[in-house]
The first five atom37 places (N, CA, C, CB, O) and aatype in JSON, in Angstrom:
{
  "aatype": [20, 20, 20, 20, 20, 20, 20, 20, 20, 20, 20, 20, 20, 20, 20, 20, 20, 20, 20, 20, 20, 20, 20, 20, 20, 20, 20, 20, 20, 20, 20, 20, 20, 20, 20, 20, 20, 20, 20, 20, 20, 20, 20, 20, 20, 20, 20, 20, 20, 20, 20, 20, 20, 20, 20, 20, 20, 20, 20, 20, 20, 20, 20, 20, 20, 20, 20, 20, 20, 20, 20, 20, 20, 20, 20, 20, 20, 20, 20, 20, 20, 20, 20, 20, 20, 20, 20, 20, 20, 20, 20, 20, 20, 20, 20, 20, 20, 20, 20, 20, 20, 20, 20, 20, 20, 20, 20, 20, 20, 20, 20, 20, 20, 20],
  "atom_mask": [
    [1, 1, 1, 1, 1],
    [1, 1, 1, 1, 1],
    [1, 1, 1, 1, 1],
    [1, 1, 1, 1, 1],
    [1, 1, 1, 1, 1],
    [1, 1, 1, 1, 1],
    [1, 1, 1, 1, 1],
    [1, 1, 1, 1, 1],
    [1, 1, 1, 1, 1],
    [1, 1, 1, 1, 1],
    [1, 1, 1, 1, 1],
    [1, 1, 1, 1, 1],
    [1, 1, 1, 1, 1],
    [1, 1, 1, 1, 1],
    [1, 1, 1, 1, 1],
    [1, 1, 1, 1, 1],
    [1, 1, 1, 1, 1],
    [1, 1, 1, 1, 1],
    [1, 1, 1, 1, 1],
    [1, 1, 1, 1, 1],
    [1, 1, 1, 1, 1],
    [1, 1, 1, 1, 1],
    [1, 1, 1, 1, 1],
    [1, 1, 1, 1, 1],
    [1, 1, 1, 1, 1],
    [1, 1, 1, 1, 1],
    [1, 1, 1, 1, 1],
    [1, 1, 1, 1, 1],
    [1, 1, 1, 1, 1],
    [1, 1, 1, 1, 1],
    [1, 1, 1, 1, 1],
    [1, 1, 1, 1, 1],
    [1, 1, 1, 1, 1],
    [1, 1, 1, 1, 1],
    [1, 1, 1, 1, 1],
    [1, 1, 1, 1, 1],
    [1, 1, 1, 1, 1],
    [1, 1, 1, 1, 1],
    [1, 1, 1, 1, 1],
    [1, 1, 1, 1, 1],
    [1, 1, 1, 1, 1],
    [1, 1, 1, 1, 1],
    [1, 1, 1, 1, 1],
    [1, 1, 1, 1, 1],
    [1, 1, 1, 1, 1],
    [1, 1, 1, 1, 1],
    [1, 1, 1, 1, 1],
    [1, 1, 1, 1, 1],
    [1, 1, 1, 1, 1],
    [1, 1, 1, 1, 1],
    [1, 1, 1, 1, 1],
    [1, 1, 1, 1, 1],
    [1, 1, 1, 1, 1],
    [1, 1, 1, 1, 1],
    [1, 1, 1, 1, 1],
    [1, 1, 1, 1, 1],
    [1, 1, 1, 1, 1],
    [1, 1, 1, 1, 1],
    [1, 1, 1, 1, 1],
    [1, 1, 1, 1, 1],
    [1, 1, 1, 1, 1],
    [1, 1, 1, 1, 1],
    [1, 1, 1, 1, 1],
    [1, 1, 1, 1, 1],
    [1, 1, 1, 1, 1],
    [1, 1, 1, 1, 1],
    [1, 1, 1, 1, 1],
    [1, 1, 1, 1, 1],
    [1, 1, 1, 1, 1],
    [1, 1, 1, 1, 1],
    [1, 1, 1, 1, 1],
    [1, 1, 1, 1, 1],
    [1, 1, 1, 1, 1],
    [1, 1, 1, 1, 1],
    [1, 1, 1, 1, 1],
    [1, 1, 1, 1, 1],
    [1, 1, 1, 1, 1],
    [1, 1, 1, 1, 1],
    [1, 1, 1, 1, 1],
    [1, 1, 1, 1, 1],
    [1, 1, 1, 1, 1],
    [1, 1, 1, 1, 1],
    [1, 1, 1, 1, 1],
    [1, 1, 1, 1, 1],
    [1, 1, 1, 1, 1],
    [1, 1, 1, 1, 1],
    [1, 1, 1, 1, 1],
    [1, 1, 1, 1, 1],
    [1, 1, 1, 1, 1],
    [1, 1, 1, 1, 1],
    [1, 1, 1, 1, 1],
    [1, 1, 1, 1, 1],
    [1, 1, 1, 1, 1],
    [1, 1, 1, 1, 1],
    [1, 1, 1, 1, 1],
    [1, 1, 1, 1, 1],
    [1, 1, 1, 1, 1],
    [1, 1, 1, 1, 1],
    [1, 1, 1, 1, 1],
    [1, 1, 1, 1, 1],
    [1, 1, 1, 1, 1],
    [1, 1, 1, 1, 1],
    [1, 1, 1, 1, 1],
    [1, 1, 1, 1, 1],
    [1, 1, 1, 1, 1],
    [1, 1, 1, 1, 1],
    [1, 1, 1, 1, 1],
    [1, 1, 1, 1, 1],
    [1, 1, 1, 1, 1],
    [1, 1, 1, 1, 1],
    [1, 1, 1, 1, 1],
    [1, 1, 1, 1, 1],
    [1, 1, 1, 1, 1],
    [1, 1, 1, 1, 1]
  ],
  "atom_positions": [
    [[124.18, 187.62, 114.26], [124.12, 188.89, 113.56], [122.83, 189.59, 113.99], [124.18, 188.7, 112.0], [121.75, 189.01, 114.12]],
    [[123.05, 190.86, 114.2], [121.85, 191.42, 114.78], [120.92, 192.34, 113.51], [122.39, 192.45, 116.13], [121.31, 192.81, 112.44]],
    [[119.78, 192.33, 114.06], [118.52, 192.78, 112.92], [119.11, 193.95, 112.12], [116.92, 193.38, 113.72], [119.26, 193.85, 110.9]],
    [[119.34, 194.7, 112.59], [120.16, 196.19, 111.82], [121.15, 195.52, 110.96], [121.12, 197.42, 113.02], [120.96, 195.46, 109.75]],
    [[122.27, 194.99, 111.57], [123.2, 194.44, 110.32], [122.82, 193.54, 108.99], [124.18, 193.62, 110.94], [123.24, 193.59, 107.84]],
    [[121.64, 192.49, 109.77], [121.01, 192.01, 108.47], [120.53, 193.04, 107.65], [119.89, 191.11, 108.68], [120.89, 192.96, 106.47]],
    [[119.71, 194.16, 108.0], [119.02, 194.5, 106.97], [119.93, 195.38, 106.23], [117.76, 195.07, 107.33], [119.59, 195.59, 105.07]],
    [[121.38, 196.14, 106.79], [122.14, 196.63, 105.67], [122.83, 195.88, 104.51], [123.02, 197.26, 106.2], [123.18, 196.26, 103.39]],
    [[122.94, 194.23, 105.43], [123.99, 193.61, 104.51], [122.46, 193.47, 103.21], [125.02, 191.74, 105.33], [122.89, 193.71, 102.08]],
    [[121.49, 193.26, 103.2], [120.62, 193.03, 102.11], [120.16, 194.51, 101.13], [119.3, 192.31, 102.82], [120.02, 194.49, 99.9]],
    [[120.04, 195.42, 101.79], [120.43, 196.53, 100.83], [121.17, 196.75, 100.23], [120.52, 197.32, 101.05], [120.95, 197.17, 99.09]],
    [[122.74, 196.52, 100.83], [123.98, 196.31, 100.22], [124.02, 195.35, 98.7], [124.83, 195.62, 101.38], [124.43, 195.74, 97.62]],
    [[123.45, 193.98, 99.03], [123.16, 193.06, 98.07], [122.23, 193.35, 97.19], [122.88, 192.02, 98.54], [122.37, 193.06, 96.0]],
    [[121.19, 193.95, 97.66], [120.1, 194.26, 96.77], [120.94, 195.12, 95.45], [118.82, 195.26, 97.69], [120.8, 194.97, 94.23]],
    [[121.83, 196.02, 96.19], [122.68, 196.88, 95.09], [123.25, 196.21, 94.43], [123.62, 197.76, 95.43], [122.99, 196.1, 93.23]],
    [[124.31, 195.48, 95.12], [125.2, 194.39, 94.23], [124.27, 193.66, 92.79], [125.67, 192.94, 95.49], [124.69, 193.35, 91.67]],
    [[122.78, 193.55, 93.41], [122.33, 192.66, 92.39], [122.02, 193.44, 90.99], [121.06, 191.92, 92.93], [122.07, 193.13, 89.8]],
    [[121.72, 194.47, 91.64], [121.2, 195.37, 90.37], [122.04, 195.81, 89.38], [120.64, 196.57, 90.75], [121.67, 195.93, 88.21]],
    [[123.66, 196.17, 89.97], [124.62, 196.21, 89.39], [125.08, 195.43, 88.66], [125.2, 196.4, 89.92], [125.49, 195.69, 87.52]],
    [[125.11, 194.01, 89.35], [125.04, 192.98, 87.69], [123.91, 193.03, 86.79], [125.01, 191.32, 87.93], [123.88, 193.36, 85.6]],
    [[123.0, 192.63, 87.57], [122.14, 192.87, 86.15], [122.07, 193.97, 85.23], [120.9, 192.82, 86.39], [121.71, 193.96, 84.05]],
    [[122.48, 194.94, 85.95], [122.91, 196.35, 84.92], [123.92, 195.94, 83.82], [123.77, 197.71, 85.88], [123.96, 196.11, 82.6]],
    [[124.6, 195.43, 84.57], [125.76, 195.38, 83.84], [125.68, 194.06, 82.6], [126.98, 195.2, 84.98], [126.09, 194.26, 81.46]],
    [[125.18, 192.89, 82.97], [124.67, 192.09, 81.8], [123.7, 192.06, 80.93], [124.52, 191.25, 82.06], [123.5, 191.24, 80.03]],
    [[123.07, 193.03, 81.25], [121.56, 193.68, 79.94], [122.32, 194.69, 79.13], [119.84, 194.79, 80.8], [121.94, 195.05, 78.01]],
    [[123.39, 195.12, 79.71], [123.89, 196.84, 78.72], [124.37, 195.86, 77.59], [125.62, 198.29, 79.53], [124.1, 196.54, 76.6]],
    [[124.86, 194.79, 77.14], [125.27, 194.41, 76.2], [126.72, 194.67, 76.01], [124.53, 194.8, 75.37], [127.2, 194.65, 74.88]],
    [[127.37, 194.89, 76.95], [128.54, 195.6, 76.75], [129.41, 194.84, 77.91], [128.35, 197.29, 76.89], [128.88, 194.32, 78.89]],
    [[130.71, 194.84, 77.68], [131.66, 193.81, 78.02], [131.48, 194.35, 79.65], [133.38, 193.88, 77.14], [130.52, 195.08, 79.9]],
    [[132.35, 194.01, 80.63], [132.38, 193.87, 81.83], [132.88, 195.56, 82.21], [133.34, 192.52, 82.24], [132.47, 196.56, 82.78]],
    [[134.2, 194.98, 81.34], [135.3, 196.44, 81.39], [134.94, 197.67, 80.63], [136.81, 196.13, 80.74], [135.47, 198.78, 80.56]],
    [[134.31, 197.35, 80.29], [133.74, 198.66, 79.13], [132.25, 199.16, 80.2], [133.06, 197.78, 76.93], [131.99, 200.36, 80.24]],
    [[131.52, 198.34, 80.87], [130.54, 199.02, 81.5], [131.02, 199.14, 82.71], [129.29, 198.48, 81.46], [130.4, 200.09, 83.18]],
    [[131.78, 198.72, 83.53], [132.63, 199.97, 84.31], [133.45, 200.77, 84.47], [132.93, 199.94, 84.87], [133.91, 201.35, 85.45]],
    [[133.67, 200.79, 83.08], [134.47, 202.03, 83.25], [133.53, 203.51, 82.79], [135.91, 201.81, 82.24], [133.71, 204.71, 83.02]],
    [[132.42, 202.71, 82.01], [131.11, 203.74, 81.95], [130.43, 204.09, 82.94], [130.11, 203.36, 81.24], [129.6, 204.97, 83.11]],
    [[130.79, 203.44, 83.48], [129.72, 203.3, 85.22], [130.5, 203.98, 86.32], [129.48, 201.37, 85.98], [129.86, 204.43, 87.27]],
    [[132.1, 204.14, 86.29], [132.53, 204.34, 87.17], [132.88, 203.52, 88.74], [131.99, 205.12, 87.07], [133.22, 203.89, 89.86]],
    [[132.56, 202.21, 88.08], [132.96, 201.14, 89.17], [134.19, 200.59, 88.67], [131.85, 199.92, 89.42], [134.46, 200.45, 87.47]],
    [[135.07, 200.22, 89.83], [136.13, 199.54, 89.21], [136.16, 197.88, 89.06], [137.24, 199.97, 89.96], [135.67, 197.18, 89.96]],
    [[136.67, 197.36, 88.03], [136.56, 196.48, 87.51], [137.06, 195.53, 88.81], [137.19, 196.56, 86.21], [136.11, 194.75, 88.77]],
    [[137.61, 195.21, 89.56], [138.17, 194.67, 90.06], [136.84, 194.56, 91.66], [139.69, 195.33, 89.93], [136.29, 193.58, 92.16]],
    [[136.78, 195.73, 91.92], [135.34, 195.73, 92.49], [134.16, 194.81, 92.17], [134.86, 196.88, 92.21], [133.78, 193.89, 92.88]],
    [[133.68, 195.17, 91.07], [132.41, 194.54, 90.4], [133.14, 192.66, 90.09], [131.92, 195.71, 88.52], [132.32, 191.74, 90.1]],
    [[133.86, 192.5, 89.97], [134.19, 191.21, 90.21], [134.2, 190.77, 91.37], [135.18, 190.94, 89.81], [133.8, 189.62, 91.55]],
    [[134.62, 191.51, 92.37], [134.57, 190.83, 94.24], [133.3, 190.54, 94.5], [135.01, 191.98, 95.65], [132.93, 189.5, 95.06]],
    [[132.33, 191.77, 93.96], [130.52, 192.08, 94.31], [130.13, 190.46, 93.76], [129.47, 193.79, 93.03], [129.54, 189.67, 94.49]],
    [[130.48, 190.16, 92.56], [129.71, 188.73, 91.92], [130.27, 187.69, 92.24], [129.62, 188.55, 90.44], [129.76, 186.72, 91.68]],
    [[130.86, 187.51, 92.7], [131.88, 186.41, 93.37], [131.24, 186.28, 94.6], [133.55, 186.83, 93.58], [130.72, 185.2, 94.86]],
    [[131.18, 187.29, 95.5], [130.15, 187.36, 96.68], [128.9, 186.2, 96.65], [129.44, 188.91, 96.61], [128.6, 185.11, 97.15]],
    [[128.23, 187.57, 95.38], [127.02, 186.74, 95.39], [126.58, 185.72, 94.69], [126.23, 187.31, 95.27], [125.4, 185.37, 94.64]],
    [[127.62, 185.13, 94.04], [127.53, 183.49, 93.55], [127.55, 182.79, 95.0], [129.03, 182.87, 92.44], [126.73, 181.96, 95.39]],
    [[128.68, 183.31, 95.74], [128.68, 182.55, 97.05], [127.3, 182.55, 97.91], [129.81, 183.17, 97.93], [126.69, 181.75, 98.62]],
    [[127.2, 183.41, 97.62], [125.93, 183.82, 98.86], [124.73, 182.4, 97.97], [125.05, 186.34, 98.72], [124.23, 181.4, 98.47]],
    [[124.67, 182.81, 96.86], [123.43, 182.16, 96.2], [123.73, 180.42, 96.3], [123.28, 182.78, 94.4], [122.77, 179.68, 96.53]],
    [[124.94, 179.92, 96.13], [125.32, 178.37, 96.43], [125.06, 178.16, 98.15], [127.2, 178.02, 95.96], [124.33, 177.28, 98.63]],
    [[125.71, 179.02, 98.83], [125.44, 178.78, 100.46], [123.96, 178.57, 100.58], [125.91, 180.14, 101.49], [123.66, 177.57, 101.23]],
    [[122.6, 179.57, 99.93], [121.53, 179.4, 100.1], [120.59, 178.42, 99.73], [121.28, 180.16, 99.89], [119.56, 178.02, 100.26]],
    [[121.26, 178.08, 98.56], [120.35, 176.8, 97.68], [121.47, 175.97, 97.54], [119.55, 177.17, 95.97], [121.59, 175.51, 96.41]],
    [[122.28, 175.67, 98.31], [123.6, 174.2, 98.07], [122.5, 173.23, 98.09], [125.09, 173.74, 99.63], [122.38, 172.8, 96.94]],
    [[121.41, 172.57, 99.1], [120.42, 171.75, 99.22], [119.81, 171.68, 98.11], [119.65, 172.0, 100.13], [119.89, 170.63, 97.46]],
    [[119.12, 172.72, 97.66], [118.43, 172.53, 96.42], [118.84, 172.2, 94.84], [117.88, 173.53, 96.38], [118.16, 171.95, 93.85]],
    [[120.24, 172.31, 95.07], [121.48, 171.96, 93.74], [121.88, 170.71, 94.44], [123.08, 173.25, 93.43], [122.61, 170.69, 95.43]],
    [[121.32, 169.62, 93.82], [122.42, 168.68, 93.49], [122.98, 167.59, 92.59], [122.46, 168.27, 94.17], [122.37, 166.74, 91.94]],
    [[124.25, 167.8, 92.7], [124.84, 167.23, 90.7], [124.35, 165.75, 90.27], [127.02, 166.99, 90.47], [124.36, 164.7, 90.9]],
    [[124.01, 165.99, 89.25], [123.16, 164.08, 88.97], [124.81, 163.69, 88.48], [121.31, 163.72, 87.06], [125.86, 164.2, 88.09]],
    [[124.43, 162.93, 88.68], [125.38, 161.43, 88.13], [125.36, 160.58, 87.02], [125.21, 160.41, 88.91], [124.24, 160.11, 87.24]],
    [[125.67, 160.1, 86.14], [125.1, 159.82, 85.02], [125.84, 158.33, 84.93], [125.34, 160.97, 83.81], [126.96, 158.42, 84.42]],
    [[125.49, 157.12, 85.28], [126.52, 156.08, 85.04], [127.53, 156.0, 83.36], [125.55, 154.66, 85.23], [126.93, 155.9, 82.3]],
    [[128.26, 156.04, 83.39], [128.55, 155.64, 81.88], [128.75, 154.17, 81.52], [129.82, 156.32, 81.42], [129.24, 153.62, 82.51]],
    [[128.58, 153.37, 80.6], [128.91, 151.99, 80.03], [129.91, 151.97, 79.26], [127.94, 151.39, 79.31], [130.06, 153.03, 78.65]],
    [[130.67, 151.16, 79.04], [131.79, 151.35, 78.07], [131.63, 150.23, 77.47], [133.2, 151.57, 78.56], [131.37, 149.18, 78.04]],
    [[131.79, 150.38, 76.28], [130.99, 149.36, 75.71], [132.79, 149.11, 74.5], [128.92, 150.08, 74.85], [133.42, 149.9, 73.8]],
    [[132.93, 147.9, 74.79], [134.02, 147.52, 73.41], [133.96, 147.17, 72.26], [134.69, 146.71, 73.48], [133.44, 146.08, 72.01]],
    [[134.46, 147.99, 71.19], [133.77, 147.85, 70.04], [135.23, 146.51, 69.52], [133.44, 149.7, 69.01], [136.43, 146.4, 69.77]],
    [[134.41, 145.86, 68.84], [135.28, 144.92, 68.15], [136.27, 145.39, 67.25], [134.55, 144.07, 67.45], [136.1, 146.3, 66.44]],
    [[137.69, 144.5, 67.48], [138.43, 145.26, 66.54], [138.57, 144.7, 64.98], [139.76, 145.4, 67.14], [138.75, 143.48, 65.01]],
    [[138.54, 145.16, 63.86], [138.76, 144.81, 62.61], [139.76, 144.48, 62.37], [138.54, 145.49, 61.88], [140.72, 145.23, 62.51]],
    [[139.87, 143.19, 61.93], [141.26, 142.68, 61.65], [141.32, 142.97, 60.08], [141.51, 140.95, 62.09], [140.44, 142.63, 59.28]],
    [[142.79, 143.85, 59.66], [143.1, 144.09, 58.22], [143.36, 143.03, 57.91], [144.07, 144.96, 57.78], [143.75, 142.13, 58.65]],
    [[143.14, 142.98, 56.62], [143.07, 142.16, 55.38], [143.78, 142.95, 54.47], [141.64, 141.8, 54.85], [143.85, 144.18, 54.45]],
    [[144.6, 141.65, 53.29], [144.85, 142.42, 52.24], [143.37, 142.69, 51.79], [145.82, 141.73, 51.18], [142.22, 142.39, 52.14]],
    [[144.14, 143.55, 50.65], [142.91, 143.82, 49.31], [143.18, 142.99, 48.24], [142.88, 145.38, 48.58], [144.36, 142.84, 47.92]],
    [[142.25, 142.38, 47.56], [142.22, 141.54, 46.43], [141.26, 142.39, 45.17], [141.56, 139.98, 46.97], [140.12, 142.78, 45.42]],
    [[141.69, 142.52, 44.29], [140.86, 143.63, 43.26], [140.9, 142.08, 41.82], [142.22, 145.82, 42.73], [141.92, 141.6, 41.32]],
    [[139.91, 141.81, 41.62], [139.6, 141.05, 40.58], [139.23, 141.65, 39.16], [138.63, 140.33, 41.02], [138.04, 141.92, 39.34]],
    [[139.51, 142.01, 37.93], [138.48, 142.18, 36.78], [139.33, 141.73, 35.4], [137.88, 143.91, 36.68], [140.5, 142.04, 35.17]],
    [[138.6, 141.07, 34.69], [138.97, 140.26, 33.67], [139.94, 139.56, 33.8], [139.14, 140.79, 32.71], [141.01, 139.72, 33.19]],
    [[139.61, 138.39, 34.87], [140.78, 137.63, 34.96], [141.84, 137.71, 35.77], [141.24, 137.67, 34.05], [142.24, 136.84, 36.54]],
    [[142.29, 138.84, 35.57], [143.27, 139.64, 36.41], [143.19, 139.81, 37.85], [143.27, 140.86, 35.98], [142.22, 140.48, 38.22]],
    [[144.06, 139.31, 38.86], [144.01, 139.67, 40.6], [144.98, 140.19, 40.65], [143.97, 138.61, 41.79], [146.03, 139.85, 40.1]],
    [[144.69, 141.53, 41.62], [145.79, 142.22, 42.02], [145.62, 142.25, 43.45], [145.93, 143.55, 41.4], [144.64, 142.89, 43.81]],
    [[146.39, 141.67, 44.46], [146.44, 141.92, 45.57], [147.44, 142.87, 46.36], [146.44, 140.92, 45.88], [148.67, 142.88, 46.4]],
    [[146.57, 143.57, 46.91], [147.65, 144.7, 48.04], [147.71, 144.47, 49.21], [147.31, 146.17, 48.25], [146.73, 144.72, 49.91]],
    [[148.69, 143.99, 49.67], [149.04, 143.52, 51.24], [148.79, 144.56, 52.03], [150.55, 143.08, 51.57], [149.04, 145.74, 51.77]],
    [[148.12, 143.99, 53.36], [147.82, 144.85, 54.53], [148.54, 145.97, 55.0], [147.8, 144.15, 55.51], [149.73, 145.86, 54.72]],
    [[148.24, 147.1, 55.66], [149.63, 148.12, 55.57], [150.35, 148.72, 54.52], [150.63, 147.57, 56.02], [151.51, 149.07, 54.68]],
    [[149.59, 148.91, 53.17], [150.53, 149.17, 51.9], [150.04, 150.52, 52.1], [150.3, 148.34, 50.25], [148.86, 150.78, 52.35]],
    [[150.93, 151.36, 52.0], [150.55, 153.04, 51.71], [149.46, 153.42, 51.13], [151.41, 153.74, 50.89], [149.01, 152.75, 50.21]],
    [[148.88, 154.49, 51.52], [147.71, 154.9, 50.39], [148.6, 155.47, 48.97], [146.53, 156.38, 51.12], [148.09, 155.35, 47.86]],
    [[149.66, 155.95, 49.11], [150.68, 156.59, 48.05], [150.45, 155.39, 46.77], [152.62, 156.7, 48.76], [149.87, 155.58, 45.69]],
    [[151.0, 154.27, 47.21], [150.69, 152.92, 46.82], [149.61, 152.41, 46.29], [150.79, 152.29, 47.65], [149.58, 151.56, 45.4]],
    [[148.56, 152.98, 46.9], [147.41, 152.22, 46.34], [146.86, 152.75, 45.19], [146.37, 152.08, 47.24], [146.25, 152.2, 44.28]],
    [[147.29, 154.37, 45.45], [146.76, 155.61, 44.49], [147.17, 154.9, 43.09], [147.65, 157.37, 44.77], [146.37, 154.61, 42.19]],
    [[148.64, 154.65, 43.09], [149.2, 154.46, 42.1], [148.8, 153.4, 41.27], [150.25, 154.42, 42.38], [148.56, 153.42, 40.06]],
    [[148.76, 152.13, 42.34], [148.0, 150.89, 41.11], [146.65, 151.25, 40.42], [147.55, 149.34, 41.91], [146.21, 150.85, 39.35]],
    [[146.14, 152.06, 41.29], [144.91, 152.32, 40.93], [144.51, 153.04, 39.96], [144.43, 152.7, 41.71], [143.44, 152.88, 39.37]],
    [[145.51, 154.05, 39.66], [145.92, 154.78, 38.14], [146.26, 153.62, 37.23], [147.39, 155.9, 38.19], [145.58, 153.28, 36.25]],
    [[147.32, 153.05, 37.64], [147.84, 152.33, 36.65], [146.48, 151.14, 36.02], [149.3, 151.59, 37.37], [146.58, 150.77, 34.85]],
    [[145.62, 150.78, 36.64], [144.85, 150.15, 36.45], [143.67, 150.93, 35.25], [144.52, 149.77, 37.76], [143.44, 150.63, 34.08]],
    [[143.2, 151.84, 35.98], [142.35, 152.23, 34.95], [142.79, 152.57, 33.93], [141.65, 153.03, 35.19], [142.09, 152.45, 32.93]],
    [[144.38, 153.22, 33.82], [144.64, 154.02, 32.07], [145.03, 152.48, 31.52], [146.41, 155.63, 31.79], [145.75, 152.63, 30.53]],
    [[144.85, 151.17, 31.77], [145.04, 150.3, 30.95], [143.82, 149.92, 30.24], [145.64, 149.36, 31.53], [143.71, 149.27, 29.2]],
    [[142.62, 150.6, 31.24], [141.84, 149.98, 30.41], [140.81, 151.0, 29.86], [141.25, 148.82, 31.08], [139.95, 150.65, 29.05]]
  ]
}
């Protein structure tokens, strides 16, 4: 590429850049600041797409993704048990797998006895 073409394609960019940043300080959606701006939306998306590219091609070397080992670690599994409920004498056992519907209920029934 010869010296003249470099230095338009960086004026060119220099614009592109300003135009985003215009466009992400106004506070205002993408489509709403060009259509205030008079750029077309579809445009101003090619321009930043560009220069994401341009900016990864320049610093790809200086970006690079860490790695993070992960461990997987197995947690032990809990083996169910019934429930055994003891008071005054009284055992009530609820076998493993019994509904909570089920449990609600003894559990009413338990306290309005006493």
């Amino acid at each position: 590429m010869d010296e003249i073409t470099m230095v338009k394609n960086q004026v060119k960019f220099a614009g592109w850049i300003s135009m985003v940043e215009e466009c992400q300080n106004s506070g205002l959606s993408i489509r709403t600041w060009c259509k205030e701006n008079n750029v077309c939306y579809k445009t101003y998306l090619y321009r930043l797409r560009r220069l994401r590219q341009m900016f990864l091609q320049e610093h790809s070397k200086e970006i690079t993704p860490e790695i993070t080992p992960l461990s997987i670690v197995q947690t032990p599994t809990v083996e169910s048990k019934d429930i055994t409920l003891q008071l005054d004498g009284i055992s009530i056992v609820i076998p493993k797998g019994t509904d909570e519907d089920s449990i609600t209920t003894v559990l009413r029934a338990v306290k309005s006895a006493w």
